[in-house]
C-alpha positions in Angstrom: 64.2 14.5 166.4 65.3 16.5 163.1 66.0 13.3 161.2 63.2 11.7 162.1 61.1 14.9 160.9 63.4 14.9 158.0 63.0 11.0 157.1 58.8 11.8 157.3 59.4 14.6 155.0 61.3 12.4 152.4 58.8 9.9 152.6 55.6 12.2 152.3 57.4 13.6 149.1 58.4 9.7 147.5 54.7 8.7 148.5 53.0 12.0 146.6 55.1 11.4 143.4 54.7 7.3 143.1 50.5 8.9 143.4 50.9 11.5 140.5 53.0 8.7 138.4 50.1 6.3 138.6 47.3 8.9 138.1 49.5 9.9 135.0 50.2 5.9 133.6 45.9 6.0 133.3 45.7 8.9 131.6 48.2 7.5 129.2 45.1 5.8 126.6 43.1 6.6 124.0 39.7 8.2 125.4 36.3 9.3 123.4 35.2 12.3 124.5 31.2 12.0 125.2 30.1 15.3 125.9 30.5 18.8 127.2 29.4 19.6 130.7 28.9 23.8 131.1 25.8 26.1 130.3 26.5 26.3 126.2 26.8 22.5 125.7 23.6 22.2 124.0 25.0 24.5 121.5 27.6 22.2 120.7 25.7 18.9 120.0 27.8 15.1 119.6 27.1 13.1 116.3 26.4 9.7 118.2 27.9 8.1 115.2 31.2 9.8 115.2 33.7 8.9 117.5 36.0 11.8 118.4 39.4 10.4 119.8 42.0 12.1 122.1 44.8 10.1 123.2 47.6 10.6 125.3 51.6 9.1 124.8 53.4 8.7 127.9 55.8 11.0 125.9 54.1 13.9 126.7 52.7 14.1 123.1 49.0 14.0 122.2 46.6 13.3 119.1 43.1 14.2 118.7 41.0 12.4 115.9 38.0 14.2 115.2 35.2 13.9 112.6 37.2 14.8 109.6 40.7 16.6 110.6 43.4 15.1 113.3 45.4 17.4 115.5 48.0 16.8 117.5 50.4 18.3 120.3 52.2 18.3 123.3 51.0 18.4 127.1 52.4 18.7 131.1 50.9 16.9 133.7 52.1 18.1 137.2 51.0 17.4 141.2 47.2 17.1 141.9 45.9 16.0 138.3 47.4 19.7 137.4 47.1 19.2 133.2 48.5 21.7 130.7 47.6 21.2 126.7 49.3 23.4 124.0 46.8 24.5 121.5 46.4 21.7 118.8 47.8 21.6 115.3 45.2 20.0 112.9 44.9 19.3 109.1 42.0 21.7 107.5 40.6 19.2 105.1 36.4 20.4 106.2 33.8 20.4 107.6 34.1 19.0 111.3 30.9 19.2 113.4 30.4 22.3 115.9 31.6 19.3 118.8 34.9 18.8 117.1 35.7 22.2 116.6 34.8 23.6 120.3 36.6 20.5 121.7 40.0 21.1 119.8 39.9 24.7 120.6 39.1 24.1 125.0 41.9 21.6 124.9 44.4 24.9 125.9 41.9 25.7 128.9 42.3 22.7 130.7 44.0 22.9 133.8 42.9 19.4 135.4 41.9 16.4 135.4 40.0 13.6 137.4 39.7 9.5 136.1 37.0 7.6 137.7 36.6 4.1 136.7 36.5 4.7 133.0 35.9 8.1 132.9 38.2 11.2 132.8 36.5 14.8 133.0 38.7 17.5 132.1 38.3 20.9 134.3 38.2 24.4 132.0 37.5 26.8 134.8 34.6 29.1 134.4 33.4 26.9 131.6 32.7 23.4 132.7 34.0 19.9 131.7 34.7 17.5 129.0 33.9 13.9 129.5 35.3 11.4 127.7 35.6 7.5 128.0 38.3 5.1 128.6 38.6 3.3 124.5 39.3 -0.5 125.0 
């Protein structure tokens, strides 16, 4: 009865990880970031003509490209979509837009994420959510 319990364990724990693996190899892309859902987004307006880029290397490295500067850093993903972003390091060449600015500095609150289809909303508790788009 214990190896049978134990065999059901092992294969609960291999079946959870192959899950988090692929959830991780799809978050792996480049993704546009569309808006900001939470209460202050209005203040914090996206110039339709600007793409802002955030992309994630299956190295655990990331680079946003925003309307002017690019940042970069390194992130964790764990079990349940957990998602953990050091603060960004970005060239200070000017004048990026009030979007650009409030997304590089909420990138460090995340703590989640969820893909649907071509969408990936990234949870900052007590805030709201980032949604960006799947580049092709």
């Amino acid at each position: 009865m214990k190896t049978v319990f134990l065999t059901a364990l092992i294969l609960l724990a291999f079946v959870a990880c192959d899950k988090d693996e692929k959830a991780n190899a799809i978050l792996y892309h480049t993704w546009e970031a569309k808006e900001f859902m939470s209460i202050e987004s209005v203040a914090y307006p996206k110039n339709e003509n600007t793409k802002i880029l955030l992309t994630f290397n299956s190295s655990g490295t990331y680079h946003l490209k925003l309307d002017v500067n690019s940042c970069g850093g390194n992130f964790a993903t764990g079990r349940n979509n957990h998602l953990e972003i050091e603060s960004p390091a970005c060239t200070e060449a000017c004048c990026d837009s009030k979007f650009s600015e409030k997304l590089a500095s909420m990138l460090q609150k995340v703590t989640t994420y969820e893909i649907s289809g071509s969408t990936l909303m990234l949870n900052v508790p007590q805030w709201g959510f980032i949604e960006l788009e799947l580049v092709e």
